[in-house]
Backbone as ProteinMPNN parsed JSONL, in Angstrom:
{"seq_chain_A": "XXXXXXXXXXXXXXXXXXXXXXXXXXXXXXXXXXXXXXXXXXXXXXXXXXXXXXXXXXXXXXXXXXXXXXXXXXXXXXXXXXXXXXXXXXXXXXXXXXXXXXXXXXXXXXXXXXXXXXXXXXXXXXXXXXXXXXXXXXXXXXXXXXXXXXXXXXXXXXXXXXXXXXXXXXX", "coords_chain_A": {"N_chain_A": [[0.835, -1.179, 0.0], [0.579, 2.389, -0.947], [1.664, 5.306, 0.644], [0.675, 8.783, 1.05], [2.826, 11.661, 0.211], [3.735, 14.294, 1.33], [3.779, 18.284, 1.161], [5.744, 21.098, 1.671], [7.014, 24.726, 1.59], [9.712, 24.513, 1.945], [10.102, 21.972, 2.262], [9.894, 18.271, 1.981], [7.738, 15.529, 2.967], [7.9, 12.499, 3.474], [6.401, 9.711, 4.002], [8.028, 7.584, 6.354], [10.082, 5.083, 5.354], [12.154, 2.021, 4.225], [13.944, 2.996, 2.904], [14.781, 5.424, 4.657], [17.154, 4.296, 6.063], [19.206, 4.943, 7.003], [19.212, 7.897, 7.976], [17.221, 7.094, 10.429], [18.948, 5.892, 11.599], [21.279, 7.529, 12.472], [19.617, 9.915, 14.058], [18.125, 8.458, 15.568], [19.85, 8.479, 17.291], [21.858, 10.666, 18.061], [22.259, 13.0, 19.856], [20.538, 15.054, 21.304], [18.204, 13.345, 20.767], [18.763, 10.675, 22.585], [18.92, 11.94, 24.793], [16.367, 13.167, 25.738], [14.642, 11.738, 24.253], [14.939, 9.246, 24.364], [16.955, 6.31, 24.747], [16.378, 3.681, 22.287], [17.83, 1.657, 22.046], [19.185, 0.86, 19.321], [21.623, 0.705, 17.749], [23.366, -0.488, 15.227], [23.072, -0.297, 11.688], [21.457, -2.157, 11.159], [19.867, -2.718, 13.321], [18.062, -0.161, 13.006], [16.563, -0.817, 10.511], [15.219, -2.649, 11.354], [13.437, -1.421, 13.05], [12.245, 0.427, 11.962], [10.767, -1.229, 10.132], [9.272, -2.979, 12.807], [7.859, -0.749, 14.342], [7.197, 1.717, 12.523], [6.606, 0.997, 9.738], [4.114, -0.457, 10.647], [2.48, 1.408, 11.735], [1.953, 3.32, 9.707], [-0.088, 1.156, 8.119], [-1.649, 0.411, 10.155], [-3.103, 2.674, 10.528], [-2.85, 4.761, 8.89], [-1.307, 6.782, 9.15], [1.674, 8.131, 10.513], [5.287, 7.784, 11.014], [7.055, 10.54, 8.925], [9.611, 11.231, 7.054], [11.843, 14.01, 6.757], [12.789, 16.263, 3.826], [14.905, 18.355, 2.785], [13.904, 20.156, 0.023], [15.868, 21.924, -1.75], [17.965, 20.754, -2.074], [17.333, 17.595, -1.339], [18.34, 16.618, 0.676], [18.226, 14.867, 3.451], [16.494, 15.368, 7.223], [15.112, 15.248, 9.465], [12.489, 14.027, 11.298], [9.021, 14.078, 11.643], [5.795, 13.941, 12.721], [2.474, 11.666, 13.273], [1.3, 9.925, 15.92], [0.234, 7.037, 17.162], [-1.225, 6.182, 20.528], [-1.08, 3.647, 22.693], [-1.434, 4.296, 25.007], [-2.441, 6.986, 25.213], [-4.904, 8.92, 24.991], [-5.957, 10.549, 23.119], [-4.238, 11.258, 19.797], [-0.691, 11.671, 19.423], [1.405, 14.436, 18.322], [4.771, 14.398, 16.963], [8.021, 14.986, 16.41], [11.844, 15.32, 15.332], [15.084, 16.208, 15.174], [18.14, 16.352, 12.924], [21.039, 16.947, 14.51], [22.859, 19.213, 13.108], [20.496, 20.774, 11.925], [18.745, 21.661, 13.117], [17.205, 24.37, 14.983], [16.398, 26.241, 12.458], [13.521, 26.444, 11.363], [12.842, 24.004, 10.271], [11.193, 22.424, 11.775], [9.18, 23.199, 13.235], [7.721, 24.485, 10.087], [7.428, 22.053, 8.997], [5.823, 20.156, 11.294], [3.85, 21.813, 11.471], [2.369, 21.317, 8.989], [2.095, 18.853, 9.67], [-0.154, 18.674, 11.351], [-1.922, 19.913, 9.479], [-2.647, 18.24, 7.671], [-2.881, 16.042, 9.434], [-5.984, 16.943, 9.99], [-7.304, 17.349, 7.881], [-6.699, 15.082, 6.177], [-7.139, 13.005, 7.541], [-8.482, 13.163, 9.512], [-9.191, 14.002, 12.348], [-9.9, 15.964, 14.914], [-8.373, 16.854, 17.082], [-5.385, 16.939, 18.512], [-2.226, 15.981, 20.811], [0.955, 16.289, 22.742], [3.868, 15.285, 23.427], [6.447, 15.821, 26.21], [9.482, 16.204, 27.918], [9.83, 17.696, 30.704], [11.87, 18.873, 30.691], [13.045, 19.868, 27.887], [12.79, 22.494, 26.506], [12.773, 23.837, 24.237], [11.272, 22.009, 22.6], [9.062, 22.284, 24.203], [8.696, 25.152, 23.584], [8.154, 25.381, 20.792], [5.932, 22.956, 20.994], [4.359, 24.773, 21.711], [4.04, 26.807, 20.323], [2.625, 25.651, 17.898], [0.082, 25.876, 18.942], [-0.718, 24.105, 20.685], [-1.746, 22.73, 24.218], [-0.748, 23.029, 27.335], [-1.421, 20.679, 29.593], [-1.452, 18.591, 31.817], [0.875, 16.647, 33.989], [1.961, 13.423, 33.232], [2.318, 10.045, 33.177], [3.928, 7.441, 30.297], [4.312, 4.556, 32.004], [4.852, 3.037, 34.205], [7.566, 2.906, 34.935], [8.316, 5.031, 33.382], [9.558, 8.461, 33.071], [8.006, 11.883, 34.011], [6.479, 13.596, 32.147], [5.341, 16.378, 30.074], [2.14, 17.188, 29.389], [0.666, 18.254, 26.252], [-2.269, 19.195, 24.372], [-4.381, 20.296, 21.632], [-6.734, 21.551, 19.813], [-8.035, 21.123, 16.034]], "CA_chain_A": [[0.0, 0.0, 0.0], [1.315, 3.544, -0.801], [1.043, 6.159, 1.631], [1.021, 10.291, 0.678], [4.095, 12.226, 1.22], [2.957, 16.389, 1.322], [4.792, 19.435, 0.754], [5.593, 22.636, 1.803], [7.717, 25.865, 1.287], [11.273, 24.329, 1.812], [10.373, 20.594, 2.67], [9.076, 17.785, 1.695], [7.487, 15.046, 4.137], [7.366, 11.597, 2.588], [6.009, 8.466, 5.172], [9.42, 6.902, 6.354], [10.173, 3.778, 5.094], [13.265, 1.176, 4.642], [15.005, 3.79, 2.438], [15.408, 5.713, 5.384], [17.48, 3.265, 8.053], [20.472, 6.007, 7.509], [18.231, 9.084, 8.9], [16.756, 6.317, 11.692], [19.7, 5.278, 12.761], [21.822, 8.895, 13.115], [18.559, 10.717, 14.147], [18.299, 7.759, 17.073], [21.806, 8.233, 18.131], [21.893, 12.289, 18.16], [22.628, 13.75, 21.592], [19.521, 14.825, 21.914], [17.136, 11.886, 20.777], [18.947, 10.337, 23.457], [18.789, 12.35, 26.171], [14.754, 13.882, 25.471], [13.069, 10.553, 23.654], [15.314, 8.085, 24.896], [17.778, 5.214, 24.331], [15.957, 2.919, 21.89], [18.875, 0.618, 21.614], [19.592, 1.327, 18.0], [23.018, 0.309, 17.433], [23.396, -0.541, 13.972], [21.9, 0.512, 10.87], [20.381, -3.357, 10.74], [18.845, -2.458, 14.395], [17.429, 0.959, 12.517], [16.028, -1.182, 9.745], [14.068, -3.57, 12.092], [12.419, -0.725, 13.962], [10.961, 0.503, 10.463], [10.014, -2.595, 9.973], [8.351, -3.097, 13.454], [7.331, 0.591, 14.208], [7.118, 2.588, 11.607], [5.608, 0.868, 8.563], [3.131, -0.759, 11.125], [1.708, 2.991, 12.075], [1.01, 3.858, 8.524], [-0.435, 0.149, 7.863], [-2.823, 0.488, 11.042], [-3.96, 4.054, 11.074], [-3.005, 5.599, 7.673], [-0.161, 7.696, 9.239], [2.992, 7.654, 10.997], [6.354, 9.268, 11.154], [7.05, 11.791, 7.7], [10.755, 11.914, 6.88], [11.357, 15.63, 6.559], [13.56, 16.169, 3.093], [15.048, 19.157, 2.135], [13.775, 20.508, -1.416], [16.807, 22.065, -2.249], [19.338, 19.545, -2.129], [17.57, 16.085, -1.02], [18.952, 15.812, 2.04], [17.423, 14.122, 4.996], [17.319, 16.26, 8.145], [14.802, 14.617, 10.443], [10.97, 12.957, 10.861], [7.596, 14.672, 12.352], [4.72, 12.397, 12.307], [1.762, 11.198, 13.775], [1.638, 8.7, 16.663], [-1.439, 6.763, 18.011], [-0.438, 5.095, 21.315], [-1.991, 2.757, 23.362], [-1.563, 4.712, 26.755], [-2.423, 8.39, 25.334], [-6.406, 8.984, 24.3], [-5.692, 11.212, 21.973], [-3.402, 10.917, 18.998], [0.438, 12.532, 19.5], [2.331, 14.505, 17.235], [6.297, 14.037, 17.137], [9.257, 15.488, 15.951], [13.041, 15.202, 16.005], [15.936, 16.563, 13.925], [19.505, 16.337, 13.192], [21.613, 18.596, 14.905], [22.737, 20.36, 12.017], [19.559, 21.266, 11.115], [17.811, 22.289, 14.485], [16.865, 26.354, 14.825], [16.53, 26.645, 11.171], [11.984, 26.476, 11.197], [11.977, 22.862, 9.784], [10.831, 21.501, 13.085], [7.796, 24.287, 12.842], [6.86, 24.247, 9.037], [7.015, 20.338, 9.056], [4.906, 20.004, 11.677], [2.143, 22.766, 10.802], [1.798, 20.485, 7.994], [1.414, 17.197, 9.479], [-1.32, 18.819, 11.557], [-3.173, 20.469, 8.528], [-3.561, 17.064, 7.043], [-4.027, 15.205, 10.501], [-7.531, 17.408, 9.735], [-7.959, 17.451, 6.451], [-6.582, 13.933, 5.649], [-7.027, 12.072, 8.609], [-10.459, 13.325, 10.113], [-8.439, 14.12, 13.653], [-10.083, 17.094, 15.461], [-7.954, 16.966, 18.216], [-4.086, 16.787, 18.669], [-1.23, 15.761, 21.742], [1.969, 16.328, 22.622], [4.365, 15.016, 25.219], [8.181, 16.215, 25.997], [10.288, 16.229, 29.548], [10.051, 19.058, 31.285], [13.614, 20.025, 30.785], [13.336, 20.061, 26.446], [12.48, 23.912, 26.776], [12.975, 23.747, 23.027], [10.083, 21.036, 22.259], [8.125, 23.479, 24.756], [7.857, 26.24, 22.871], [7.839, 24.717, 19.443], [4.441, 22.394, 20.849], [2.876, 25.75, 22.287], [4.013, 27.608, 18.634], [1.809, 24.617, 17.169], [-1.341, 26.058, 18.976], [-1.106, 23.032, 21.423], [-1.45, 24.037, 25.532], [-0.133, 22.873, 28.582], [-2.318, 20.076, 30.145], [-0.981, 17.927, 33.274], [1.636, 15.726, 33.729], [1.497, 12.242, 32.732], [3.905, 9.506, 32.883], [3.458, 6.435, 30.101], [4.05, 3.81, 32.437], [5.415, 3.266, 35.844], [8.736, 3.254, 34.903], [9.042, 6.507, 32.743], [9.664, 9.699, 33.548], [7.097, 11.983, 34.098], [5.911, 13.895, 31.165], [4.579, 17.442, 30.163], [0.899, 16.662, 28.478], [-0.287, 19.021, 25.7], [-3.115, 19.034, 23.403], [-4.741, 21.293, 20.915], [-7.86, 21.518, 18.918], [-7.891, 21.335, 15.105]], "C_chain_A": [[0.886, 1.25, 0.0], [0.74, 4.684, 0.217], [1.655, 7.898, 0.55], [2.077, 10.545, 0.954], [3.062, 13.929, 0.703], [4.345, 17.24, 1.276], [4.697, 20.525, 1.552], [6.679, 23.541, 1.371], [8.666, 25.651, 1.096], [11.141, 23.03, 2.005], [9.293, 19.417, 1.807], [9.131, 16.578, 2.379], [6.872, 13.585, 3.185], [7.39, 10.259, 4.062], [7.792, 7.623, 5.06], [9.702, 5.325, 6.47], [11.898, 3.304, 5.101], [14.482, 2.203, 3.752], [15.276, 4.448, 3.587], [16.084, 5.155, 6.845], [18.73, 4.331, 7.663], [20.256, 7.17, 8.165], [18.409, 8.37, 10.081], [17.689, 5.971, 12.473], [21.149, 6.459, 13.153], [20.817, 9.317, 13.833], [18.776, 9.898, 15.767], [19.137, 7.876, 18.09], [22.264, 9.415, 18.18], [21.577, 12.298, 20.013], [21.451, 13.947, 22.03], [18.04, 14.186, 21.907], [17.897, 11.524, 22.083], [18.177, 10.599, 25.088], [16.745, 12.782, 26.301], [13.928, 12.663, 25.352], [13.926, 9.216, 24.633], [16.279, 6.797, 23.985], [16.995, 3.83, 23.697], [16.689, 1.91, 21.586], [19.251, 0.028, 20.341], [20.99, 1.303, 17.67], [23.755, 0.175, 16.506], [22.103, -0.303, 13.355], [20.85, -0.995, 10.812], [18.862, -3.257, 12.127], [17.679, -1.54, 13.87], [16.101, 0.333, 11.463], [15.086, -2.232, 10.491], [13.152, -2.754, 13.016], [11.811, 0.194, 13.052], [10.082, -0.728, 10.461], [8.886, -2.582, 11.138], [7.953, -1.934, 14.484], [6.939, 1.058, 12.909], [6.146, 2.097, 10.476], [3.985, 0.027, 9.556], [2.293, 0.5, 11.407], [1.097, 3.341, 10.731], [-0.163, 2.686, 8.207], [-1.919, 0.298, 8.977], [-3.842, 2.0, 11.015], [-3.575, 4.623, 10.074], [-1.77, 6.569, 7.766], [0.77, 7.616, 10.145], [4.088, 8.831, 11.38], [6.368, 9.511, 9.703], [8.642, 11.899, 8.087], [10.528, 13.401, 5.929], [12.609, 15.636, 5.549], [13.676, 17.349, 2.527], [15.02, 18.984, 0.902], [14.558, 20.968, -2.266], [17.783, 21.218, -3.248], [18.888, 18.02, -1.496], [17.529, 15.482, 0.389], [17.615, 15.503, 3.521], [17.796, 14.734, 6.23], [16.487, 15.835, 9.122], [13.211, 13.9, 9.936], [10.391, 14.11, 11.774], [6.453, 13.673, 11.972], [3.847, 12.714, 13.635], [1.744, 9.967, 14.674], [0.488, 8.274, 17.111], [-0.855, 5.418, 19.26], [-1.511, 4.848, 22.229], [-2.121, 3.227, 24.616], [-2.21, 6.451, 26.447], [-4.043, 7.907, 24.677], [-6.199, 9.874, 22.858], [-3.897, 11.085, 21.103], [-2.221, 11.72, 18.972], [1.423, 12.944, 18.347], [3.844, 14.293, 18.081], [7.188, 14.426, 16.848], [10.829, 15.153, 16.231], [13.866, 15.506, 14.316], [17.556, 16.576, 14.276], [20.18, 17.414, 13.848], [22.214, 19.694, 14.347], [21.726, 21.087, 11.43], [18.375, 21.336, 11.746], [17.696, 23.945, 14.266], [17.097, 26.535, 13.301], [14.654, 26.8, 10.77], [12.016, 25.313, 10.915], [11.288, 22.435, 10.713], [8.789, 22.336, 12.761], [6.973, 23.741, 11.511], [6.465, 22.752, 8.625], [5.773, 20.032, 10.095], [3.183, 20.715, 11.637], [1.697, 21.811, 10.183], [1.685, 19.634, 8.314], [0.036, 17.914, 10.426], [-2.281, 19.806, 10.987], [-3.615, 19.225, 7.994], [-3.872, 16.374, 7.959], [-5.326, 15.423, 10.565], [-7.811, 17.131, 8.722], [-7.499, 15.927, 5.741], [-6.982, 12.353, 6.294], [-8.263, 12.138, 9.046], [-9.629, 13.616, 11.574], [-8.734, 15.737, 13.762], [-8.988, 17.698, 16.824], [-6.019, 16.367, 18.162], [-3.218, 16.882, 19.904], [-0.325, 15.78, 21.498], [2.588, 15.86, 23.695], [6.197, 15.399, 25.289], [8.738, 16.292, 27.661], [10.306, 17.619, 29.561], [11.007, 20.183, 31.027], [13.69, 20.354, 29.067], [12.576, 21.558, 26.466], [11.878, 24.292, 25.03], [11.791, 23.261, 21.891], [8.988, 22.054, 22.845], [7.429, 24.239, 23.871], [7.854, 25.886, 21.1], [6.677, 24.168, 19.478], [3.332, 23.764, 20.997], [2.985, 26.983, 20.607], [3.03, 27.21, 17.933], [0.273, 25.142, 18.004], [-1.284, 24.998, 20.376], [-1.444, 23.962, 23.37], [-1.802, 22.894, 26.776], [-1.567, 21.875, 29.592], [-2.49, 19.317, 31.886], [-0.144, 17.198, 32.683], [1.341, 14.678, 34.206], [2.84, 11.21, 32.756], [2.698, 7.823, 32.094], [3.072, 5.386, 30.316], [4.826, 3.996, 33.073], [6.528, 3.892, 35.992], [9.415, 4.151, 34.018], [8.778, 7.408, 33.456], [8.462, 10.427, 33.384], [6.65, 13.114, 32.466], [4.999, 15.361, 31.1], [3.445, 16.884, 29.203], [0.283, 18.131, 27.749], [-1.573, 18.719, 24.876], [-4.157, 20.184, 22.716], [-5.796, 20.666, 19.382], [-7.641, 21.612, 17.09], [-8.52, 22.115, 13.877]], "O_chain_A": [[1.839, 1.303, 0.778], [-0.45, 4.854, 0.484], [2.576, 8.055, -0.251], [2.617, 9.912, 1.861], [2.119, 14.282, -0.005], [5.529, 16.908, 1.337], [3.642, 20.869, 2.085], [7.433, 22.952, 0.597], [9.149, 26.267, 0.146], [12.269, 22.541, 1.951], [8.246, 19.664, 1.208], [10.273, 16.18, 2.609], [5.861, 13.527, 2.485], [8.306, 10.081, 4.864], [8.45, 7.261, 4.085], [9.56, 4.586, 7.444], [12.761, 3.922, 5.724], [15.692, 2.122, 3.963], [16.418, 4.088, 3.872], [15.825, 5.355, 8.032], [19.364, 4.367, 8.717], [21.113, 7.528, 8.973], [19.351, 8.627, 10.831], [17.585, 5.75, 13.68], [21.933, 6.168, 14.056], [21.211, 8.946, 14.939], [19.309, 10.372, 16.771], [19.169, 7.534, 19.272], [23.47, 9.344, 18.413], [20.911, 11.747, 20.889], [21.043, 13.292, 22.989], [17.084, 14.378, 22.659], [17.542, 12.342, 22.932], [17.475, 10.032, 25.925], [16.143, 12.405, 27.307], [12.899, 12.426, 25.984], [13.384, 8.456, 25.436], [16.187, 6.541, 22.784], [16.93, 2.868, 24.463], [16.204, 1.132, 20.764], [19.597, -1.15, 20.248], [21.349, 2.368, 17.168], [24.897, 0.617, 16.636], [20.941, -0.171, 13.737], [19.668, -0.928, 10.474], [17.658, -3.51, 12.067], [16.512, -1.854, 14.105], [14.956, 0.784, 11.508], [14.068, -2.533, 9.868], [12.245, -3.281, 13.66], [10.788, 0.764, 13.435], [8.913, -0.944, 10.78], [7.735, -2.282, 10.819], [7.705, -2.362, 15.611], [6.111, 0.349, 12.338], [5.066, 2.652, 10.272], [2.889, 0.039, 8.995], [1.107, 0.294, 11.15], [-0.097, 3.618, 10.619], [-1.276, 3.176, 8.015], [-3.067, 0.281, 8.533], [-4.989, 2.193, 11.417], [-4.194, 5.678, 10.207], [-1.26, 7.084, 6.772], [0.536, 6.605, 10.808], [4.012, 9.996, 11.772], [5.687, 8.707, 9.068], [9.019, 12.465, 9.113], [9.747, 13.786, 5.058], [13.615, 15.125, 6.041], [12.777, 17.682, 1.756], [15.683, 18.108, 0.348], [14.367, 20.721, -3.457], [18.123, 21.107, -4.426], [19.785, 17.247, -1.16], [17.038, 14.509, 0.961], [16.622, 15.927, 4.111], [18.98, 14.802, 6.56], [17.128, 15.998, 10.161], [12.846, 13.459, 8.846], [11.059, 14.879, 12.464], [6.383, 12.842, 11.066], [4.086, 13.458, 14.586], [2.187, 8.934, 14.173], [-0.34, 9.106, 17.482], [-0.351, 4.311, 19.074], [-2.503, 5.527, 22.495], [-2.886, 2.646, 25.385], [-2.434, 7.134, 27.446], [-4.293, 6.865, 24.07], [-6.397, 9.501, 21.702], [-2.798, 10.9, 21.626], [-2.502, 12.785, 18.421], [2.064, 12.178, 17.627], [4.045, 14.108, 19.282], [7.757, 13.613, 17.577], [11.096, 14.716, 17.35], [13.597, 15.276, 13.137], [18.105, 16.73, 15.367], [19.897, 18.606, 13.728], [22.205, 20.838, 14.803], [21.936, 21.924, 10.552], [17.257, 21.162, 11.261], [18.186, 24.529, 13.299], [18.17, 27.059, 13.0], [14.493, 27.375, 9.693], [10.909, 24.919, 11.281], [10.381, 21.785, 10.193], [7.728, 21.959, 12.264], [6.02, 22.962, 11.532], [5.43, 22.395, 8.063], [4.722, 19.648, 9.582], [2.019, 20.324, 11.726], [0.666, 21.279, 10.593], [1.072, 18.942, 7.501], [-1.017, 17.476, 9.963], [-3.167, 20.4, 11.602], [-4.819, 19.033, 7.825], [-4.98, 15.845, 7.869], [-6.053, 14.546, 11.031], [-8.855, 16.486, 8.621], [-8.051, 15.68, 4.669], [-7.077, 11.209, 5.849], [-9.065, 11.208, 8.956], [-9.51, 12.406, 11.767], [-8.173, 16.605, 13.093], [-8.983, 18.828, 17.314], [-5.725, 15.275, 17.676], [-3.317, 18.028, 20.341], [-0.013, 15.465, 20.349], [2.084, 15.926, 24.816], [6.978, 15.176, 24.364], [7.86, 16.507, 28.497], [10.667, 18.451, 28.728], [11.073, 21.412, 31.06], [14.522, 21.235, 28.845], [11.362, 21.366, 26.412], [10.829, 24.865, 24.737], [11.47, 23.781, 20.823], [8.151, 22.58, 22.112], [6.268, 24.213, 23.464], [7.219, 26.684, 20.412], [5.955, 24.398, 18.507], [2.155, 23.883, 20.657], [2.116, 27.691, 20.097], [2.397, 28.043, 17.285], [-0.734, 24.645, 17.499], [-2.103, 25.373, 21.215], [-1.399, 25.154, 23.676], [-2.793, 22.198, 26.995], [-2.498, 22.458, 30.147], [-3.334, 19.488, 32.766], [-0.079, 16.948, 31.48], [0.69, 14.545, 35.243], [4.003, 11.483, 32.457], [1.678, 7.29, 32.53], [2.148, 4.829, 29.722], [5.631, 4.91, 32.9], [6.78, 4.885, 36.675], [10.63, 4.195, 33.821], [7.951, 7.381, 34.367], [7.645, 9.864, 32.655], [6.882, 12.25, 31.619], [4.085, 15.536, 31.906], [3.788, 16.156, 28.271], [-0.378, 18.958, 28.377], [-1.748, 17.501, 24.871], [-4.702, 20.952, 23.51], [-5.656, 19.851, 18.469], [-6.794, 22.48, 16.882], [-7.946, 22.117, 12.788]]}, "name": "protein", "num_of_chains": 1, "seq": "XXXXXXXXXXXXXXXXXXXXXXXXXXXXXXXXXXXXXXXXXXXXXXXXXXXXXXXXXXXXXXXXXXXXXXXXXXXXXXXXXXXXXXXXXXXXXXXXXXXXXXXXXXXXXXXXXXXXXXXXXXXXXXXXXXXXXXXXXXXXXXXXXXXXXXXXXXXXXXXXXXXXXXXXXXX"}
């Protein structure tokens, strides 16, 4: 099954598949994926390519959408993912983000995500949008509350995570 990829001004956002296990598996292993999302134990690029496999193409496969590698229009290049998440502990559906560190404070993080939540409405049927980030990503902060989203309670996924800022925002 093919999934959409969408556009905008400087990017373009195509559903991330097995072409990208070289993104998945820098992106995973960036200072601050680490420290913010967490140590997915991503080691090699074959690890990267089995968590497409059992993430990633399962999200578009179940629910139509997923993560969106974010691809500069310029030149090609691969600079991070934003996406859609539907998780089994959150009621409402979470957006996502993460980018290389070359290519942080530049707006992609912003205009990528505007756009996955114009079509989470208009493609998806999703009135309603979440966010979740550690307290301390200041960064994720004001980038979810840029997105319209707003400051809910904190939440932790399960026992043994950390606790969690909870946003969510109308569509």
């Amino acid at each position: 099954m093919t999934f959409k990829s969408f556009e905008t001004e400087r990017l373009i956002l195509k559903p991330t598949d097995l072409e990208d296990v070289d993104l998945i598996f820098e992106l995973m292993n960036s200072p601050k994926w680490l420290e913010y999302i967490g140590d997915r134990n991503i080691k090699t690029k074959e690890d990267a390519r089995q968590y497409i496999l059992d993430k990633h193409l399962p999200n578009f496969e179940n629910n139509g959408y997923g993560s969106y590698t974010v691809i500069l229009k310029e030149n090609g290049n691969k600079v991070g993912s934003s996406g859609l998440f539907k998780r089994d502990v959150l009621e409402v559906v979470d957006i996502g983000f993460a980018f290389l560190p070359e290519y942080e404070e530049k707006g992609y993080g912003y205009e990528s995500s505007k756009k996955i939540l114009e079509v989470a409405k208009a493609e998806f049927g999703l009135n309603k949008v979440s966010a979740i980030t550690l307290p301390n990503n200041i960064a994720s902060q004001k980038l979810i509350e840029k997105l319209g989203l707003t400051y809910q309670k904190m939440i932790q996924l399960s026992q043994d995570d950390d606790a969690l800022m909870y946003y969510e925002g109308n569509l």
